[in-house]
Biopython code that builds the backbone (N, CA, C, O; Angstrom):
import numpy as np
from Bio.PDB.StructureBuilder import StructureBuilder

atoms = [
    (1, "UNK", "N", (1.399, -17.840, 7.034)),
    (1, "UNK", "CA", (0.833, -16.503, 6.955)),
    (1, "UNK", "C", (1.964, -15.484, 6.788)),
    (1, "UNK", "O", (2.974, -15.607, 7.481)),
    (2, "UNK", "N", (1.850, -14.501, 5.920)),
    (2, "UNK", "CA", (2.592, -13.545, 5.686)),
    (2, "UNK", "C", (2.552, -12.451, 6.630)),
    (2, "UNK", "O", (1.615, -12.297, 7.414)),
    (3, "UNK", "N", (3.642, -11.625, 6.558)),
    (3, "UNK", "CA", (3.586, -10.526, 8.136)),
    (3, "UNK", "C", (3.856, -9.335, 7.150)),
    (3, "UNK", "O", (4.958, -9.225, 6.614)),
    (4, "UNK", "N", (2.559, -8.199, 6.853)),
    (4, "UNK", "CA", (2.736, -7.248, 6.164)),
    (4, "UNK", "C", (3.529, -6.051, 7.088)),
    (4, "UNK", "O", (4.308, -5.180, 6.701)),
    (5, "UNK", "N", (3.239, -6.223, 7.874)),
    (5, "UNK", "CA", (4.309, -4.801, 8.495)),
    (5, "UNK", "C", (5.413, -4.721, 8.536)),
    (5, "UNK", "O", (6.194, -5.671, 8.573)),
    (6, "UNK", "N", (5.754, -3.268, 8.536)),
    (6, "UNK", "CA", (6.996, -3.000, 8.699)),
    (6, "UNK", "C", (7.745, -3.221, 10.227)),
    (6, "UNK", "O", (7.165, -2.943, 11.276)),
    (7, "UNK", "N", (9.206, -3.798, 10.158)),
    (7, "UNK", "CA", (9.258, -3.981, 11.245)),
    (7, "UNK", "C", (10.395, -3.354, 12.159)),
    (7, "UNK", "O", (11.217, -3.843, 12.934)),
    (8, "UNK", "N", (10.053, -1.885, 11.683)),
    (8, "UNK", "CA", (10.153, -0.587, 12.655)),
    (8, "UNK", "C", (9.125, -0.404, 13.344)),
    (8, "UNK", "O", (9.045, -0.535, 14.566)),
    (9, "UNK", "N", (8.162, -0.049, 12.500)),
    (9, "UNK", "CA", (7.006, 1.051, 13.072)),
    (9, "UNK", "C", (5.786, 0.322, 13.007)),
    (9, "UNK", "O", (4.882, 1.020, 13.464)),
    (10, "UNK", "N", (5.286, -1.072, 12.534)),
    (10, "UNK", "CA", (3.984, -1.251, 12.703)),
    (10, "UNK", "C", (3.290, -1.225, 11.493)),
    (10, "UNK", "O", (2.470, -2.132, 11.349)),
    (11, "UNK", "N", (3.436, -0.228, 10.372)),
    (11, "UNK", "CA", (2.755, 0.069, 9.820)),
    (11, "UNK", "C", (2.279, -1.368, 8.341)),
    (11, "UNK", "O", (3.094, -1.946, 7.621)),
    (12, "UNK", "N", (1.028, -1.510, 8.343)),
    (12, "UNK", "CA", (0.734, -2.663, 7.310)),
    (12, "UNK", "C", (0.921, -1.996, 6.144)),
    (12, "UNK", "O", (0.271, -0.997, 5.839)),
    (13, "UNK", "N", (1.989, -2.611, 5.299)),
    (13, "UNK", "CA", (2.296, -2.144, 3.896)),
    (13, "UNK", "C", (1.449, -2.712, 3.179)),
    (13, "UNK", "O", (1.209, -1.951, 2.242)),
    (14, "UNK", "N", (0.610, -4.021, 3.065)),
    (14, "UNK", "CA", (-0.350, -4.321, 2.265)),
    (14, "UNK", "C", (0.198, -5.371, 1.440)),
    (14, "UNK", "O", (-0.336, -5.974, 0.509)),
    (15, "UNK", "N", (1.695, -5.524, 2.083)),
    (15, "UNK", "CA", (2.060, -7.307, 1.129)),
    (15, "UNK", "C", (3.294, -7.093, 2.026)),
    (15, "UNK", "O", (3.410, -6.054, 2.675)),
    (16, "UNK", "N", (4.290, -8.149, 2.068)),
    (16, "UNK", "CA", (5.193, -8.433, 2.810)),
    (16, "UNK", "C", (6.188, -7.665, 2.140)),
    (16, "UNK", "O", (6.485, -7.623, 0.946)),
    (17, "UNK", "N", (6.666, -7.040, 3.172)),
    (17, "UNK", "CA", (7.962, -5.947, 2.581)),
    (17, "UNK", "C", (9.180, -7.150, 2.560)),
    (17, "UNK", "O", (10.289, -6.901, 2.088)),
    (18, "UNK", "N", (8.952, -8.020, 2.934)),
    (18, "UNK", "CA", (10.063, -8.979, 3.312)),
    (18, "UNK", "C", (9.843, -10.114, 2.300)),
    (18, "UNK", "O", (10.544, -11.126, 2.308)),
    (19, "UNK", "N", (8.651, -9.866, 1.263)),
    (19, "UNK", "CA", (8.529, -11.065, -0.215)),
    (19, "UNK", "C", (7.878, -12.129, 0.580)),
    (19, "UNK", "O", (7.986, -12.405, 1.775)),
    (20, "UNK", "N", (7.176, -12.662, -0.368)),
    (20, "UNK", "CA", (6.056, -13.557, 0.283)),
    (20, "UNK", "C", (7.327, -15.070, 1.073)),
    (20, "UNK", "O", (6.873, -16.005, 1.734)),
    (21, "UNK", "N", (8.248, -14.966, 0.879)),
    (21, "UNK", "CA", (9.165, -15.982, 1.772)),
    (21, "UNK", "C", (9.773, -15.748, 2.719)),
    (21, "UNK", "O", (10.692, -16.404, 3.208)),
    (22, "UNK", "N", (9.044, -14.216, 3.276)),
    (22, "UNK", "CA", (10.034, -13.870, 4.601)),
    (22, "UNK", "C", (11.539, -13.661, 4.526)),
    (22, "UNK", "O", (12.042, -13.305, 5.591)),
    (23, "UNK", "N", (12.604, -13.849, 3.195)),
    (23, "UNK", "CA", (13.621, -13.639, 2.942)),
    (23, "UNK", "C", (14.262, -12.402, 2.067)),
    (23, "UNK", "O", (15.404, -11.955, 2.170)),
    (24, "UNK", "N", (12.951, -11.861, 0.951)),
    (24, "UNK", "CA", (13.562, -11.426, 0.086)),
    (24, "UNK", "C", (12.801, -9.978, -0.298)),
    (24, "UNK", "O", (11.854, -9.634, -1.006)),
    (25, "UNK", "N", (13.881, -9.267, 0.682)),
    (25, "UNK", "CA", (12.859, -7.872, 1.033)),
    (25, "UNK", "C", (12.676, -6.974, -0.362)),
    (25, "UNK", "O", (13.707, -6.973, -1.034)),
    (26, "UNK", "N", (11.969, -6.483, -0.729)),
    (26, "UNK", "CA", (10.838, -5.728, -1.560)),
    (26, "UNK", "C", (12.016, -4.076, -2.079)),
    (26, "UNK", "O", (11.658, -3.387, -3.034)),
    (27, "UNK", "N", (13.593, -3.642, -1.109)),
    (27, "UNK", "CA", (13.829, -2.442, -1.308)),
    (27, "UNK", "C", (13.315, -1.299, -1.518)),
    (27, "UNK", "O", (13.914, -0.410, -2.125)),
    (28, "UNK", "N", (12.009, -1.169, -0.989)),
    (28, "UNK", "CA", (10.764, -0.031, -1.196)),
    (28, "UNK", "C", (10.921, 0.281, 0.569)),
    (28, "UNK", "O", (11.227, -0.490, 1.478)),
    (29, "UNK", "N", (10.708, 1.165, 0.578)),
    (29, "UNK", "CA", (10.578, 2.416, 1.788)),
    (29, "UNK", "C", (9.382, 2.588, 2.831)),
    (29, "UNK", "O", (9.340, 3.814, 2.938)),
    (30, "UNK", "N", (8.752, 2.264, 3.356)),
    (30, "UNK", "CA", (7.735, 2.359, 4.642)),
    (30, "UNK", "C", (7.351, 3.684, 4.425)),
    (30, "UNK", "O", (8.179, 4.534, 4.754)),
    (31, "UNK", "N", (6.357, 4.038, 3.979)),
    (31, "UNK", "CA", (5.600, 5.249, 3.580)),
    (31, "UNK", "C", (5.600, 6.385, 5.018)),
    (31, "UNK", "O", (5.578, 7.616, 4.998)),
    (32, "UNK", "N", (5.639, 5.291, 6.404)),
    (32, "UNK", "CA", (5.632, 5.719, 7.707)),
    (32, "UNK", "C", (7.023, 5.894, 8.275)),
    (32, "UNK", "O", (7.456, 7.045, 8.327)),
    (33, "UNK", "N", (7.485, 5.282, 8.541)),
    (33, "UNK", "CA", (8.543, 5.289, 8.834)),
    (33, "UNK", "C", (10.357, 5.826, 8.222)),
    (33, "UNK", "O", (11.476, 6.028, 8.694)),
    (34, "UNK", "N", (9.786, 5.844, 7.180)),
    (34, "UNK", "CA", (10.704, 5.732, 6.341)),
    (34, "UNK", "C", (11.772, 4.634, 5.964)),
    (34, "UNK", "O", (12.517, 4.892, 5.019)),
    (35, "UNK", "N", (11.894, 3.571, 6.547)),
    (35, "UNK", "CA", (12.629, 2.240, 6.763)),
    (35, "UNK", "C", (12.938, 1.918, 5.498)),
    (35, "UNK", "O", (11.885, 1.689, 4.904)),
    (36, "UNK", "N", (14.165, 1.749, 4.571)),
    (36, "UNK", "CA", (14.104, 1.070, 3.203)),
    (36, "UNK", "C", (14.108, -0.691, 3.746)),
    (36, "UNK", "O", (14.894, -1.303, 4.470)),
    (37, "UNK", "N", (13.072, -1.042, 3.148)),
    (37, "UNK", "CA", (13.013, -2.980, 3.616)),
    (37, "UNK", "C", (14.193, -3.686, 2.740)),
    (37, "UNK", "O", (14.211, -3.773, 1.512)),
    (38, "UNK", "N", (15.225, -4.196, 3.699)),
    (38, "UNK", "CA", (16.270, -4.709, 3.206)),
    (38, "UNK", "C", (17.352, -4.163, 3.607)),
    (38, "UNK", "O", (18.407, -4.796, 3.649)),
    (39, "UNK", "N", (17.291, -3.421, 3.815)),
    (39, "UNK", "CA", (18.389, -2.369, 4.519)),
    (39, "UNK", "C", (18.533, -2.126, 6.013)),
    (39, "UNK", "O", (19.286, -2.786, 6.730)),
    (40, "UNK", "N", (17.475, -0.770, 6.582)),
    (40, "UNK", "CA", (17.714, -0.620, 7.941)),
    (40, "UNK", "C", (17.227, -1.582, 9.102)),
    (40, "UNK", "O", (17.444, -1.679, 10.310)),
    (41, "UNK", "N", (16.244, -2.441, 7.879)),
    (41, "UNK", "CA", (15.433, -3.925, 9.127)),
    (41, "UNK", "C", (16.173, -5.316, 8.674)),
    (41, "UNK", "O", (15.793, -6.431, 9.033)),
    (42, "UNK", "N", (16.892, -5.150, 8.131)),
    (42, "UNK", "CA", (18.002, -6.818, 7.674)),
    (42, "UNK", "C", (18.571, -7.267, 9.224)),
    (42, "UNK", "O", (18.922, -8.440, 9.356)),
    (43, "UNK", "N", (18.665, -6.352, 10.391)),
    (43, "UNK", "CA", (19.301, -6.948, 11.692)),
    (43, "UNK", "C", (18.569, -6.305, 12.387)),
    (43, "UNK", "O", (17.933, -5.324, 12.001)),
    (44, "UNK", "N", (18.557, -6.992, 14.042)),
    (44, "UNK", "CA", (17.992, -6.743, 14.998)),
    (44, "UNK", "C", (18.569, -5.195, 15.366)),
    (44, "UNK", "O", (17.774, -4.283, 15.590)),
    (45, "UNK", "N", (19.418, -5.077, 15.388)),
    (45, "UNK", "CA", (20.224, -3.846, 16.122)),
    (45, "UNK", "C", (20.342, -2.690, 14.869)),
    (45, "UNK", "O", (21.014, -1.672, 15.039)),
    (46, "UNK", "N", (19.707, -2.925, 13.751)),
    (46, "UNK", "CA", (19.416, -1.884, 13.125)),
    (46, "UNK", "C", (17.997, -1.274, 13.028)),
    (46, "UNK", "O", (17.741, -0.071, 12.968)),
    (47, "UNK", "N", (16.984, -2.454, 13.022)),
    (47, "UNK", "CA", (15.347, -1.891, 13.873)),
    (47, "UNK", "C", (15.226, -1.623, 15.172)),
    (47, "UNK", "O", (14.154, -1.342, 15.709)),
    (48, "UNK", "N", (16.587, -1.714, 15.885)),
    (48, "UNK", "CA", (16.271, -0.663, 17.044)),
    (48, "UNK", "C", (16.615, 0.716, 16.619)),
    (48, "UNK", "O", (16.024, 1.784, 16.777)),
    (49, "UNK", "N", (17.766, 0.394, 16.019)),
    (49, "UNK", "CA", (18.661, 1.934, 15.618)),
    (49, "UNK", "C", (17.211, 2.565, 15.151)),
    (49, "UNK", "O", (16.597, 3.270, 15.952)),
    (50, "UNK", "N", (16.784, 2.353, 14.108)),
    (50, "UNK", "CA", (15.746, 2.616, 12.919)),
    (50, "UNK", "C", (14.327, 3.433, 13.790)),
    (50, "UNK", "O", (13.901, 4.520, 13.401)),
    (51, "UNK", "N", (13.828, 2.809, 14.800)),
    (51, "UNK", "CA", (13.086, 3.026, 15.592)),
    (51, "UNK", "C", (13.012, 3.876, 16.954)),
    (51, "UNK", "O", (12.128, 4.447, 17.594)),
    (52, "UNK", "N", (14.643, 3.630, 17.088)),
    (52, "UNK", "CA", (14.926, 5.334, 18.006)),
    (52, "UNK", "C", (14.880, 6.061, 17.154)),
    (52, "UNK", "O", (13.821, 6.689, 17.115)),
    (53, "UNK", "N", (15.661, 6.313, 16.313)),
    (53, "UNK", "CA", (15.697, 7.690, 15.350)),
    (53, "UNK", "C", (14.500, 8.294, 15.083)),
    (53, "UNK", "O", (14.255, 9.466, 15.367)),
    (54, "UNK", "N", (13.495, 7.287, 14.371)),
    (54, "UNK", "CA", (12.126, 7.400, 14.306)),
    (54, "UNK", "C", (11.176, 8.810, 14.928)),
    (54, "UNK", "O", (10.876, 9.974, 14.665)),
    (55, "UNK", "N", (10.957, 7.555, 16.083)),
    (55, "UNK", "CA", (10.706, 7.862, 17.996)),
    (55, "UNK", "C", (11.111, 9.621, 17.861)),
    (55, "UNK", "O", (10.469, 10.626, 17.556)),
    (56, "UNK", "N", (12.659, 9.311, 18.307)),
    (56, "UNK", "CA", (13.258, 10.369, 18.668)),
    (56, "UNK", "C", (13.391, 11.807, 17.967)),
    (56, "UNK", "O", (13.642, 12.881, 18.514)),
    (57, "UNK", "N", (13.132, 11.513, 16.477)),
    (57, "UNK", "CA", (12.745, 12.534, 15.494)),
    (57, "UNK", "C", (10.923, 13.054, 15.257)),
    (57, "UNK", "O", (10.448, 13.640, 14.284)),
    (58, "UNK", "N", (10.185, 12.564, 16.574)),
    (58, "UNK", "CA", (8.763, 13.309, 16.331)),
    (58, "UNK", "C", (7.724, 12.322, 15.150)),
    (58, "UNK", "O", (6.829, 12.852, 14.492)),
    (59, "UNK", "N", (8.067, 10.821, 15.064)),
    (59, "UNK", "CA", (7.274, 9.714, 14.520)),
    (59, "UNK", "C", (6.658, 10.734, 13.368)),
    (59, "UNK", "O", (5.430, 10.760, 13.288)),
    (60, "UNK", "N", (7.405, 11.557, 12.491)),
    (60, "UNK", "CA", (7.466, 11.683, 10.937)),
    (60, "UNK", "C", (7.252, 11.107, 10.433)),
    (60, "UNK", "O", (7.998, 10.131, 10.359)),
    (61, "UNK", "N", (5.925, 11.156, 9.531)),
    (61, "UNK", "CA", (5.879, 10.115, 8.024)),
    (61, "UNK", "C", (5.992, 10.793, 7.303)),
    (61, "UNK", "O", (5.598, 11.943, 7.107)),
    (62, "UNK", "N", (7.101, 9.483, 6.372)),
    (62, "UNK", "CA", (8.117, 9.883, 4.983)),
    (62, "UNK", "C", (6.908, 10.448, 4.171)),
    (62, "UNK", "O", (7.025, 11.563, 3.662)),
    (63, "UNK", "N", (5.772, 9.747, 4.025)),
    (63, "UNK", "CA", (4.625, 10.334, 2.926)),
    (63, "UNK", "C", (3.534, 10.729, 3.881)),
    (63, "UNK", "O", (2.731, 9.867, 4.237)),
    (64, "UNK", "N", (3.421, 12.186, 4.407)),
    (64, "UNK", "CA", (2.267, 12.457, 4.868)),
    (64, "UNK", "C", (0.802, 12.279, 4.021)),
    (64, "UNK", "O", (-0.166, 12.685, 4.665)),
    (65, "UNK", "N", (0.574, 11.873, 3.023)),
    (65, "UNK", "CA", (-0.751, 12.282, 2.587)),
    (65, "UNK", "C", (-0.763, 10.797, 2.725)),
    (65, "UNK", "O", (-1.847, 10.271, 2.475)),
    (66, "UNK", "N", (0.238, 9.997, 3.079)),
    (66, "UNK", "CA", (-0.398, 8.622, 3.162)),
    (66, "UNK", "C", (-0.906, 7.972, 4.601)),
    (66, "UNK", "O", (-1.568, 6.940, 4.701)),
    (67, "UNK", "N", (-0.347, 8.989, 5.929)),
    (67, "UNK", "CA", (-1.129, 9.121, 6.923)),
    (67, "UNK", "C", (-2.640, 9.492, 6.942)),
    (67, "UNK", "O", (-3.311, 10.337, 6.349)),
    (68, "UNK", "N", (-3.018, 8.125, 8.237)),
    (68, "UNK", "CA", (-4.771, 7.618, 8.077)),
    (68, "UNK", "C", (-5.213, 9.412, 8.910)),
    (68, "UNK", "O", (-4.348, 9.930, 9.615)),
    (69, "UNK", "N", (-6.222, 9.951, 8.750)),
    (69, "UNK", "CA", (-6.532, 10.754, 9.453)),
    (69, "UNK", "C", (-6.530, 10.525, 10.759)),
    (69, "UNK", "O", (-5.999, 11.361, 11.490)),
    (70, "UNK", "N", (-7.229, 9.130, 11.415)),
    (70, "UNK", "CA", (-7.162, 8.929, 12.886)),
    (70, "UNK", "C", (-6.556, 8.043, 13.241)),
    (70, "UNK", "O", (-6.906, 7.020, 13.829)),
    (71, "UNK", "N", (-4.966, 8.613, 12.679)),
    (71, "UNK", "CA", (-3.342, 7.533, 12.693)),
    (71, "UNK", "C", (-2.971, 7.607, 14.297)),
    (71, "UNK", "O", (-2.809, 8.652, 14.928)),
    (72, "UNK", "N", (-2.870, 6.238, 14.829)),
    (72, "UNK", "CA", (-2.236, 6.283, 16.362)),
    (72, "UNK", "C", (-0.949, 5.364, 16.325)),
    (72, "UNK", "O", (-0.848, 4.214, 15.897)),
    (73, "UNK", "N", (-0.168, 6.038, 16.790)),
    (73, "UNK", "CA", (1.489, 5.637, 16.951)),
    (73, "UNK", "C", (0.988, 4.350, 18.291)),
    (73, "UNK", "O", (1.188, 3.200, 17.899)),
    (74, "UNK", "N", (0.514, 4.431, 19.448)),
    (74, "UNK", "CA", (0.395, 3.514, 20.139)),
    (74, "UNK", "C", (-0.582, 2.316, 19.658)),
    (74, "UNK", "O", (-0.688, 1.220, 20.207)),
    (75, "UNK", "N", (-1.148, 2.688, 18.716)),
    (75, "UNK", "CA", (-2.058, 1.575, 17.914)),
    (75, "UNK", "C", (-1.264, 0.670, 17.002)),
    (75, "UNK", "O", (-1.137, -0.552, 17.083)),
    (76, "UNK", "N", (-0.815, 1.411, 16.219)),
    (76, "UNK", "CA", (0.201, 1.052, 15.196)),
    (76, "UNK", "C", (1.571, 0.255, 15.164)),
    (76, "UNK", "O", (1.959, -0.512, 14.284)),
    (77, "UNK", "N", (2.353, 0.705, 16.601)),
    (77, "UNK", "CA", (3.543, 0.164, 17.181)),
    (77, "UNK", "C", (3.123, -1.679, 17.820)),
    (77, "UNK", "O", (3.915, -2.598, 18.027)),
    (78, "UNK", "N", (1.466, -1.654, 17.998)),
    (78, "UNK", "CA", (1.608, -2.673, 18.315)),
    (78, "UNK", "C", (1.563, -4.371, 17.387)),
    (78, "UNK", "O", (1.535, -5.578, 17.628)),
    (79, "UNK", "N", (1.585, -3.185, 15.972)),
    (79, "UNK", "CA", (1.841, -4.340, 15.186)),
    (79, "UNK", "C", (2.743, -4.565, 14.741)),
    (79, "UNK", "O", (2.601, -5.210, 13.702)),
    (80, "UNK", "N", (4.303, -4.226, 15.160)),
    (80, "UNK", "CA", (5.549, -4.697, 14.872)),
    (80, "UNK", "C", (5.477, -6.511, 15.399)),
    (80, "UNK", "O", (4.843, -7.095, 16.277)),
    (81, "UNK", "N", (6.322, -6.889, 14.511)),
    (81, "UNK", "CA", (6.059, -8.600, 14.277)),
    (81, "UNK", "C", (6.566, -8.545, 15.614)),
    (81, "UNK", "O", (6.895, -7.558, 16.272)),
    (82, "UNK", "N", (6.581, -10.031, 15.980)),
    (82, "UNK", "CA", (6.636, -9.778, 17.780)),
    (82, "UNK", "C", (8.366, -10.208, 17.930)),
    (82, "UNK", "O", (9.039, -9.934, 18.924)),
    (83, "UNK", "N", (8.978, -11.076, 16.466)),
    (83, "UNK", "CA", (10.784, -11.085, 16.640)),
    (83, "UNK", "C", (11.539, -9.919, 16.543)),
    (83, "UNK", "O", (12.761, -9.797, 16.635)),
    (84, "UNK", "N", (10.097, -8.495, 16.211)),
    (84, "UNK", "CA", (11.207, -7.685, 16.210)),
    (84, "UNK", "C", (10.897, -6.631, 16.714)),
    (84, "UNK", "O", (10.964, -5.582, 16.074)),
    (85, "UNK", "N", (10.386, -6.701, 18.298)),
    (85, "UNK", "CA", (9.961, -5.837, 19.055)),
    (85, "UNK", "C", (11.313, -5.771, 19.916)),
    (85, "UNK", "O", (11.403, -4.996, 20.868)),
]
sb = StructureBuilder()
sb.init_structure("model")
sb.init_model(0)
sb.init_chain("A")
sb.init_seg("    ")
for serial, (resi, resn, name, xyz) in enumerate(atoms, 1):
    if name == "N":
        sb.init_residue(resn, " ", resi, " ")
    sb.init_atom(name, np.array(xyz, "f"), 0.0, 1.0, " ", f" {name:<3s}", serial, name[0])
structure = sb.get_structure()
């Protein structure tokens, strides 16, 4: 099974940002988060970095019109894959 979320913030991108082999990330951006896949989530200690900043900057999405109207950050966070909580 493939793991569509991003694994900052939760958010289901709708295909594996990480390529259907779990290896070969997509370089496209988390509409939520802003995360480029391949970049700030390639290590553990950069999806933390990635996810304070986040957090700590007021959980901003990069594309607001692509926020759900009844978008929940505690809903959402709980679908970060569970290796990279």
């Amino acid at each position: 099974m493939h793991n569509n979320n991003c694994r900052v913030c939760g958010f289901d991108y709708g295909s594996p940002p990480w390529g259907d082999d779990g290896q070969t990330p997509l370089w496209e951006y988390c509409p939520c988060c802003g995360t480029e896949f391949g970049y700030q989530d390639s290590t553990y200690a950069g999806i933390k970095r990635k996810r304070k900043e986040w957090i700590d900057g007021g959980k901003k999405w990069l594309i607001e019109s692509e926020k759900p109207h009844d978008w929940s950050f505690d809903e959402q966070i709980k679908n970060i894959p569970e290796t990279y909580k």
